[in-house]
N, C-alpha and C positions, 0 to 999 in steps of 0.2 A: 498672407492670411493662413492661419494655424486649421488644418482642416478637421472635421469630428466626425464621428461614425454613432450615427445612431444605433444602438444595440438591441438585436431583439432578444426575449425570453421566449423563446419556443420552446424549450427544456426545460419547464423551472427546476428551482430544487430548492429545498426548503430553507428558511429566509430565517436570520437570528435576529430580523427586528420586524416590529410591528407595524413601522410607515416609511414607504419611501422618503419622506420628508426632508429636509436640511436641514429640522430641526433637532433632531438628532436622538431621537427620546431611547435611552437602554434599558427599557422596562421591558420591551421587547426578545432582546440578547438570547435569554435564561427561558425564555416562552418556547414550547417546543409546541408546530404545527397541529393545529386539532385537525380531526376530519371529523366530517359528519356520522350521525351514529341512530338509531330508533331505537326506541328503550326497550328494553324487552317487556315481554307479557306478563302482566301481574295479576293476582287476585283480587279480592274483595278485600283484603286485609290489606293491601300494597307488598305481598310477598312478590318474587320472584316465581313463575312458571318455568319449570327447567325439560324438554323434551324428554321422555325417559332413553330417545336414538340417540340423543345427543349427548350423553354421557359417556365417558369415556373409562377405564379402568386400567391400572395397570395389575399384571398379575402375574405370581409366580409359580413356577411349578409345585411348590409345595401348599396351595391350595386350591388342586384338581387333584383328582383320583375317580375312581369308579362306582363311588357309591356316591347319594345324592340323599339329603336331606326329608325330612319326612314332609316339613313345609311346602320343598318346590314338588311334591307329588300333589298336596293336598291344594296348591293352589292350580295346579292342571284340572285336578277334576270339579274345583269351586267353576273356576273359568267354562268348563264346559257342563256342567250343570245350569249355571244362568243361561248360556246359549240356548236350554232345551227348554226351559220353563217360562222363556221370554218370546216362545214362539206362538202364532196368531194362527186362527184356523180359518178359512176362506169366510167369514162370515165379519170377519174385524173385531170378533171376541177372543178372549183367551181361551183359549183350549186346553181341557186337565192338561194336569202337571203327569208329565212322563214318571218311569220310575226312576231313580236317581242312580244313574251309572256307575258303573266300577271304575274306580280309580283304576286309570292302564298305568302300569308301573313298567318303565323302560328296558331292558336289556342291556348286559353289560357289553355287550356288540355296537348297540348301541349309544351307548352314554359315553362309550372309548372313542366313537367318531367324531359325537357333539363337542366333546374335550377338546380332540387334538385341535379340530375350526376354532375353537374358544381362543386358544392358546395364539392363534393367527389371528382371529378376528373375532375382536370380543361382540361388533354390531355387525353380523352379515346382512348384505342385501337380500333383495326380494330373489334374486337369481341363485341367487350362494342356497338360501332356505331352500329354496322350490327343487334346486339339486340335490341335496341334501337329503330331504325329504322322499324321496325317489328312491335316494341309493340306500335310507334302512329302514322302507316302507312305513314312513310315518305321515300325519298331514303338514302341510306346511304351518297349519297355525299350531299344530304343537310341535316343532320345532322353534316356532318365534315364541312359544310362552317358557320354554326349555331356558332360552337364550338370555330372556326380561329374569327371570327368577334364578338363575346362576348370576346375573348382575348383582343383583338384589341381595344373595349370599357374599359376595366379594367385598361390597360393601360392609354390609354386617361385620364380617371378619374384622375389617380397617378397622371398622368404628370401634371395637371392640380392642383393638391391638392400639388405639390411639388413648381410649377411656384407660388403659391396663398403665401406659408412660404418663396419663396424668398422673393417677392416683398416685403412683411412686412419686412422682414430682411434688403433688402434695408431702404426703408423707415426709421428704426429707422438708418441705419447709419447716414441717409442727416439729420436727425434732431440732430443729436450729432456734426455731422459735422461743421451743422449751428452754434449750441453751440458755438464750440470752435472756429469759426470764430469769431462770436460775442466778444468772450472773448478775441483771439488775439488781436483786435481790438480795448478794451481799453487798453490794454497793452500798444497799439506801440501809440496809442493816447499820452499816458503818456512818451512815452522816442519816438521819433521819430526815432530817430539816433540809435537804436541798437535794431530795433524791425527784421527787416532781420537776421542775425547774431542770435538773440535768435529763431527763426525759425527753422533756419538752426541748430544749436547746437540742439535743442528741438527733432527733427528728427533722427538724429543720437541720439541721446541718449534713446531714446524708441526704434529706430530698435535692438540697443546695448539688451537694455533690455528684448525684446522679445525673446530673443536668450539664454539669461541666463534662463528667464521661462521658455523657453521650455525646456533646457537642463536639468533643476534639479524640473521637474514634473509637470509644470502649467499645461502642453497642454503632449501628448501622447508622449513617448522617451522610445528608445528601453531598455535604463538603469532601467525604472520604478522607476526612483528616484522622491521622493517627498518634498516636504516641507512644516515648517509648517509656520504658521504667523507671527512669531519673523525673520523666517530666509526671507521669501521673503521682509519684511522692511528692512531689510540690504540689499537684493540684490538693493531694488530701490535706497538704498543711497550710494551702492559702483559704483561708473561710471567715478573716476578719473583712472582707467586705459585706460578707452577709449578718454578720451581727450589727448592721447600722440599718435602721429602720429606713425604709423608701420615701420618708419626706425626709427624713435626713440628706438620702444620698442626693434628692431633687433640689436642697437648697444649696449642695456642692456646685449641682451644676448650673444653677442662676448663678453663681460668685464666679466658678470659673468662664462664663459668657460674658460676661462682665468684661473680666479681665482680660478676655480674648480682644474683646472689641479696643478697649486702649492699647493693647500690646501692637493691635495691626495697625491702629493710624496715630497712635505716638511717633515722634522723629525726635532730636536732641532735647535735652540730653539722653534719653533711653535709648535709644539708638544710636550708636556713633558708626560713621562709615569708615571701613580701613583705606588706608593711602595705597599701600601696598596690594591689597586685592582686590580695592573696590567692594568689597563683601561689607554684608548690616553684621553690625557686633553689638551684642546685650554687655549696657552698662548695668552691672550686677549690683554694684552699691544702690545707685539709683533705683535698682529696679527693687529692693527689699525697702526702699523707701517709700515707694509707692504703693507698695503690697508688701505691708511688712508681716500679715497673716501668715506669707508663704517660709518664714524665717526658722517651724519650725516644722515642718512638713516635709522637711526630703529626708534621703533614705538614711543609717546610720552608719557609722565609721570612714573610710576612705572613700572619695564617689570624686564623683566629674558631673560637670554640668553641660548640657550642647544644649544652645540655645541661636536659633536663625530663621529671618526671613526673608519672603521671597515673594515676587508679583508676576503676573501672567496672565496672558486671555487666552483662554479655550474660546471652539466652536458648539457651546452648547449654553441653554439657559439655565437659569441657574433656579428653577422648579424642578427639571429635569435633573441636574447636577447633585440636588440635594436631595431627592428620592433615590439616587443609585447609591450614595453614601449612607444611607439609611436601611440599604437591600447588602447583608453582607456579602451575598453572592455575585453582584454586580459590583461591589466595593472589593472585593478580591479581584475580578476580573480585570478592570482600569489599574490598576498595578499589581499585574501579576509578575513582575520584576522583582518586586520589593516585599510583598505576602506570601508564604508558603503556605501559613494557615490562617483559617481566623474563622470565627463563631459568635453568634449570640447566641448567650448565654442564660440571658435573662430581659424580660420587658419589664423593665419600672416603672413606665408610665403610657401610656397609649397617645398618640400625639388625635390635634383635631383639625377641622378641612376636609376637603377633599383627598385629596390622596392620604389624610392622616400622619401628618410627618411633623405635621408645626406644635412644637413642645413634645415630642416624642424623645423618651427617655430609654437607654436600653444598655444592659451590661455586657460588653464583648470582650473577645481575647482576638488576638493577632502575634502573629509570630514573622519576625521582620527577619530579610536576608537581602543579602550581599551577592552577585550572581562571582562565587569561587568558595569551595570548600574551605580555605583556611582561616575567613573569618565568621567566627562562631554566629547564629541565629539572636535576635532580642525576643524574649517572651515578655508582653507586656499584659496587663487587665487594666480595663477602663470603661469609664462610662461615656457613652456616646450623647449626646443633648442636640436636637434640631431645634431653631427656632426662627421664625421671621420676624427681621427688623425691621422690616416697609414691605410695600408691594413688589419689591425688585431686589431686594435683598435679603439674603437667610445667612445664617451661620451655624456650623458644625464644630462641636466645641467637644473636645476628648479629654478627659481627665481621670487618674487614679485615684480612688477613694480605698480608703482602712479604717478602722476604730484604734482613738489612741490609744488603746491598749493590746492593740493586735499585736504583739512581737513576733507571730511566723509570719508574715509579712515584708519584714525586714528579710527575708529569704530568697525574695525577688531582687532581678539583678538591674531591672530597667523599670522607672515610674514614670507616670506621663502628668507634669505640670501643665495647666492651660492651653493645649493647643489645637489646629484646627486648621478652617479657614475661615474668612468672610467672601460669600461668593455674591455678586452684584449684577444685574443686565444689563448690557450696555445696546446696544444694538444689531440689528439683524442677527437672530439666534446667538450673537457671542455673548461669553460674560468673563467680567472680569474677577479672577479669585486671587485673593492676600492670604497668602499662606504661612506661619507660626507654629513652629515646632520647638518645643522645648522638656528637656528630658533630663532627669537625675537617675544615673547611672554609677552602681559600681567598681571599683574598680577591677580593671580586670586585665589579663594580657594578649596582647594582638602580637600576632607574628609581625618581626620588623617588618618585611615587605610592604605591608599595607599599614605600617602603623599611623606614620604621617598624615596618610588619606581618614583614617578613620579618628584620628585626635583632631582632626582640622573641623570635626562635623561636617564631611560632604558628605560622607556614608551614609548619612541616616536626615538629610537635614532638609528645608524649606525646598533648596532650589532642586533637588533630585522629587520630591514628591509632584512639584509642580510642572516639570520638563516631562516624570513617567504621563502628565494625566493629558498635555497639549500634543502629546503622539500619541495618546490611545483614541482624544477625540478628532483628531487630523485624520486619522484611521479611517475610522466611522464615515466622514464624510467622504471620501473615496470610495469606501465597501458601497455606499446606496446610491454613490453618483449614477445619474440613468445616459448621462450624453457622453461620453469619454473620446476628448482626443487620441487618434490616430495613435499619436507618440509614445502615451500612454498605458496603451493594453496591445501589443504587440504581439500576436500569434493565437490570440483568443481571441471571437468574433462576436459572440454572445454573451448578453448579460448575465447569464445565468450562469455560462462557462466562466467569466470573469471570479463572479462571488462564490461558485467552491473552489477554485484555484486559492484563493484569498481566504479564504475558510480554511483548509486542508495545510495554509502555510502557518494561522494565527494558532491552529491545535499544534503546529510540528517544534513551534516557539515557545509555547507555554511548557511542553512535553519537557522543550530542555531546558529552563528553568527549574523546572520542578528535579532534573538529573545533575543539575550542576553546584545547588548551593549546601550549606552544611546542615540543614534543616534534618529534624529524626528519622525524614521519610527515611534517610538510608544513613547507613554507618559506615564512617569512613577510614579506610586503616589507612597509617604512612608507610611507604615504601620509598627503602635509598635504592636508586638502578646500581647499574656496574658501574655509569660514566660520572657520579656522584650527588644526580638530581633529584630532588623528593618530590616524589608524586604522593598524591591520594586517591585510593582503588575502593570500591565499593563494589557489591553484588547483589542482585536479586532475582528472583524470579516470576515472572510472569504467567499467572492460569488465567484470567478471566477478562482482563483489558484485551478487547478486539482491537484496538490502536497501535497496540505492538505485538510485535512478534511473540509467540507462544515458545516460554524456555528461560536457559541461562543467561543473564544481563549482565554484564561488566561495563564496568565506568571508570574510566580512566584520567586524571586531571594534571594537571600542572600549570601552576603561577610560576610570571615571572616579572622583571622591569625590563623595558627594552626604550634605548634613547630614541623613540621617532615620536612624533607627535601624534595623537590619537586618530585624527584627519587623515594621515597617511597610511596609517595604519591599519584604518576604516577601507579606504581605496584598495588598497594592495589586495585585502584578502575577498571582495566583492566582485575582483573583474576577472571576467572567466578567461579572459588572456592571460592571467598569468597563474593560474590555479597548478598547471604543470610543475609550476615552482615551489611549489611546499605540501602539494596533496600526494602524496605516499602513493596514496590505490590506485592515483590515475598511472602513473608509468610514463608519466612523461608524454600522453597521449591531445589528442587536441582535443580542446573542450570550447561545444559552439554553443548559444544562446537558442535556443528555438521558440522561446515566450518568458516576455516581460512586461509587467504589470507594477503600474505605479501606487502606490496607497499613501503617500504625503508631499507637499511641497517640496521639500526636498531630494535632487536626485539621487539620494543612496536612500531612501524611503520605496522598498522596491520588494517583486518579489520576480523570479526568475526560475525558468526551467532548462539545465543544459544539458546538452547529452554528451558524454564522452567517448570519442570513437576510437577502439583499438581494432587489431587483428579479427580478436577471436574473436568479440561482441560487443555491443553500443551497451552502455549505462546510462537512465536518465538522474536527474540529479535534478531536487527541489530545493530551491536556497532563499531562505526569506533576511534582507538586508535590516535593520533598525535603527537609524542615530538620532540624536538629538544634542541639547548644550550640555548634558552632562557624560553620557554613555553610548557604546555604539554595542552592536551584537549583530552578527554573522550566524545562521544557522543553517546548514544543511542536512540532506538524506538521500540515500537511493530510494528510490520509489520504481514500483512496476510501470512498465511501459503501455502496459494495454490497460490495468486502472485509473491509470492516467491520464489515457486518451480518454477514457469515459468520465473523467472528473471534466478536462477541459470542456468537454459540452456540455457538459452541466448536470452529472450526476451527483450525488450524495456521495460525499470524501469521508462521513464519520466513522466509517469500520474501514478505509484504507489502513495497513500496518506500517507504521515509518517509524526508523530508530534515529533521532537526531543526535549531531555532533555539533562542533561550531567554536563559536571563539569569544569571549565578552572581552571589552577595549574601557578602560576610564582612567583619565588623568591620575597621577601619581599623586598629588595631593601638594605637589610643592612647586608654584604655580610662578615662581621667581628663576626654576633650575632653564641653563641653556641649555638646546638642542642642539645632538648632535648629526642626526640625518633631519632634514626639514622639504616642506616643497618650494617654499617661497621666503622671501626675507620677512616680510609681515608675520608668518607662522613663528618667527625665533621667537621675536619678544610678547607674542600671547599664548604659546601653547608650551607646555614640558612633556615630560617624558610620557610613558603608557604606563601601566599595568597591564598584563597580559595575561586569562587563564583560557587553556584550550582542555576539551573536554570533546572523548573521543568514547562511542559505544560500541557494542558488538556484542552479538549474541553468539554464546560459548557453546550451546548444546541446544536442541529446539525441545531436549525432553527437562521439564520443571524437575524432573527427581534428578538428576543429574547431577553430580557433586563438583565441587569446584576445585582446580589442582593448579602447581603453582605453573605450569607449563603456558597453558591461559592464559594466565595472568602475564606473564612475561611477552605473550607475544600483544598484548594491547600495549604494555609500555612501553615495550620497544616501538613502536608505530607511535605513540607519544614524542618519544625522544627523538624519531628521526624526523618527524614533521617539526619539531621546535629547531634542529638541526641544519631544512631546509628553510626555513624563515630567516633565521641567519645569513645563511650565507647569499639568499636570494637578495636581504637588505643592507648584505656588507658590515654586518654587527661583530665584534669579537665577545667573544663570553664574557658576559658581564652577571 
């Protein structure tokens, strides 16, 4: 009998979902913990009451000095003139009005002392005044009205220095404005009859545009996606999506729903199964007989066609499944493998229901990748369509829409024909999802290494989208398990320690996806070493992300082929026994397990703390394991020792710094080649070779200004080359 540990949260720490439940809902994920709050004081109007102590100022020395406004004198003596003429004589009548005082006008003795306190504390307390007040013989409440009315000018001044950068900011629009008046102007001189109409079009198609920049980085977006100069040229010249009116684009996507739903549950002829790989292969004839609409709708000149599908059950229902695909946030999150970026763009239609999802229409971008710099990114635009087809089943249907007459559209390298899923419940929270991918693509050149894998459609196709989504929800139910066997969570006692352990490895993962693929977040140059191997080095630097180190970042890559089968190769590089054998920085030192935490069925589904003990000092090491039917990934990091110890009991891991490295492992794509190291004889005849890219980081200089030199650079690739050097000869490989 398998014994459990019930786990307490004595520590909580803040939760990325919204229910314990099995059911598994990621509406939660993306929700960051409220706390309670009382509204502040407001008026009769519903304004805002703002305390005048409670203001704060910042201020510079160039405005203080020794002379003081004629205002804050005249409001010292308004202020104590009320105090004299508001005073009651023993009888509870008013009493004449005194004679009305002399303004006391300060001393430059004193208004140099008021200053320099200003300067340190712009709100002195009742102690600070009352001393004050003492030491340049004044009362303590004209010191505090000294105080309130020197705010009161710092203010002013802002306001004034802020009203001074609008109007300039105005000002340059009316002269741009005028500009482009002017310019309209010969325009419609020259075509009278269609200068309205190019107005009007002109309008829309910049509002269109503004919306794509902000979406994919121009202006602030909670995505943080960027782009770089080649990509926002294409954004200006993709705009025949939006010359198609929104019932237009809504009756694309009833046709393409349509056609989803035969594509998933057709079988022969449309589908024909291969002998050789067991894989679903689109009969293309058949399938333009079917849908002979789609004969003239792909892209122009040379292209390729990947068309594949694929079946699977997740651990979630598919209400739940179909709102995360609908949340681009949460639809990046479940394959952040595969997404670098992605945005909506635009809502075409509002869906209805409850959650508002059912018929909901919306125009997104996504930018797909490959975890290795040498095969290029896919930018695709498409419309997203939710719809339910019973009470237990929905489908999410993607299609690229253009006007026939769009010709910069033909610009784009990847369109997306009918695809999707049909997601169905089957029982106890699982559902099952029929997944359909199919894509008209350019053509284009892939370095031989991966050419095979990516001409075969595994790069991009059915059974990779469905394998990323039955490990991210295999995940989930691990992260919220509340009874966890023993075997389990090893070295961690607490729930709460459990799930930011587990937290602190899923950011260190995402972290090196985001550093490993050819996406524009970063540019990547080729470099030949001495020993003849091409890497790809990239750099940036780091100011504002608390998650990594503050400084210079180098990144260092290398693909290779290596004959072991992906399984072993998975194994090799996850057990901390034999990590001495190809880890560079450890020296050949012992490396022991101190906590291990399982997050899937599988046991390489793992996440692991080890420490490395040499001489001088111990290094802790965070290494979160990933596989599945398609890909495996290996990630690690040094991490602080005593952060650490405060994550394992369950503090908040999100501003820990950790620079991730690691290794992504996936079939070679040629699923027939014999193996030359194997573990077992069953492994020959169903697994081939690897693809192998390792990607190593290291911070060059901790100051951002810091310029980069090739000294740097050499010493990460050399640490490249000799870790690919120990894996060799650790698995008896000769240079292949």
């Amino acid at each position: 009998m398998s014994m459990a540990v019930e786990m307490s949260s004595k520590q909580p720490t803040k939760d990325f979902f919204s229910s314990p439940a099995l059911s598994l809902s990621l509406a939660g994920i993306f929700r960051n913990a409220s706390s309670g709050s009382t509204n502040p004081e407001e008026d009769f109007l519903g304004r805002r009451v703002v305390d005048e102590e409670d203001r704060t100022v910042e201020m510079s020395s160039e405005n203080s000095g020794p002379t003081r406004s004629r205002s804050e004198e005249e409001l010292e003596g308004d202020e104590e003139q009320e105090l004299d003429e508001l005073e009651e004589d023993g009888s509870g009548n008013k009493g004449k009005k005194r004679k009305r005082k002399k303004y006391h006008r300060h001393t430059t003795d004193q208004i140099r002392h008021m200053e320099a306190l200003f300067k340190e504390t712009p709100h002195p307390d009742e102690k600070q005044r009352q001393q004050l007040s003492k030491q340049l013989g004044l009362a303590p409440r004209q010191v505090k009205f000294w105080f309130q009315n020197r705010r009161t000018q710092i203010k002013a001044i802002q306001e004034r220095h802020e009203n001074s950068l609008l109007k300039a900011e105005l000002e340059k629009l009316r002269e741009e404005n005028k500009a482009m008046r002017e310019s309209f102007s010969k325009a419609n001189s020259s075509c009278p009859n269609c200068g309205d109409d190019l107005h009007l079009e002109n309008s829309k198609l910049k509002a269109e545009l503004d919306k794509l920049r902000a979406a994919l980085g121009r202006t602030p977006y909670p995505l943080q996606a960027s782009c770089s100069d080649d990509q926002e040229r294409r954004l200006e010249m993709y705009t025949g999506v939006f010359v198609l009116e929104k019932t237009r684009i809504a009756e694309i996507a009833n046709r393409a729903t349509l056609e989803l739903q035969k594509m998933a549950t057709s079988g022969e002829p449309l589908w024909l199964r291969s002998v050789e790989t067991g894989r679903e292969i689109l009969n293309y004839d058949e399938y333009l007989k079917e849908f002979p609409q789609a004969q003239g709708s792909s892209l122009p000149g040379r292209k390729s066609i990947e068309a594949s599908r694929d079946v699977g059950v997740v651990f979630m229902d598919a209400h739940k499944l179909a709102q995360c695909f609908m949340d681009v946030g949460q639809w990046k999150e479940m394959f952040a493998c595969l997404i670098s970026k992605a945005a909506t763009v635009d809502v075409i239609r509002q869906g209805e229901g409850p959650s508002r999802i059912d018929g909901a229409i919306q125009l997104m971008f996504g930018e797909m990748q490959l975890l290795t710099p040498v095969v290029p990114t896919r930018e695709v635009y498409f419309v997203r369509s939710c719809r339910q087809l019973s009470p237990e089943k929905w489908a999410i249907v993607d299609v690229s829409v253009s006007a026939e007459e769009d010709k910069e559209a033909s610009l784009l390298k990847c369109r997306k024909r009918p695809s999707g899923c049909i997601i169905e419940d089957t029982s106890n929270g699982h559902s099952k999802v029929t997944w359909v991918e199919h894509l008209d693509l350019s053509a284009s050149t892939v370095q031989p290494l991966f050419r095979s894998f990516v001409n075969s459609g595994l790069a991009f196709g059915a059974r990779h989208w469905v394998a990323t989504l039955q490990l991210h929800c295999e995940r989930l139910v691990f992260f919220m398990a509340t009874n966890v066997p023993t075997k389990d969570s090893l070295g961690v006692t607490t729930l709460a320690g459990r799930k930011s352990v587990l937290k602190m490895a899923q950011r260190m993962t995402q972290s090196f996806y985001r550093a490993i693929a050819a996406s524009s977040y970063h540019q990547w140059t080729k470099i030949t070493t001495k020993t003849g191997q091409d890497m790809r080095v990239s750099s940036r630097k780091n100011l504002h992300d608390p998650g990594e180190p503050t400084g210079v970042i180098v990144c260092a890559s290398s693909s290779l082929w290596l004959p072991v089968s992906p399984t072993l190769l998975f194994d090799f590089f996850r057990d901390e026994a034999r990590r001495h054998e190809w880890d560079a920085l450890s020296n050949g030192a012992h490396v022991q397990s101190i906590a291990s935490l399982s997050k899937g069925q599988d046991r390489g589904n793992s996440v692991s703390i080890q420490t490395v003990k040499s001489r001088e000092k111990s290094i802790w090491l965070l290494q979160d394991s990933c596989t599945n039917s398609y890909e495996s990934v290996v990630v690690y990091a040094p991490v602080d020792i005593n952060t650490t110890q405060l994550v394992i009991a369950g503090h908040d891991p999100s501003n820990i710094q950790i620079l991730p490295s690691g290794f992504s492992i996936i079939p070679d794509g040629v699923e027939s080649r014999p193996l030359v190291i194997t573990s077992t004889q069953e492994d020959r005849n169903t697994q081939g070779g690897s693809l192998l890219t390792l990607a190593l980081q290291t911070l060059i200089n901790p100051s951002p200004a810091a310029k980069l030199n090739m000294e740097s650079v050499e010493s990460v690739t050399n640490l490249v080359s000799l870790t690919l050097h120990n894996i060799k000869t650790s698995l008896q490989i000769e240079d292949c």
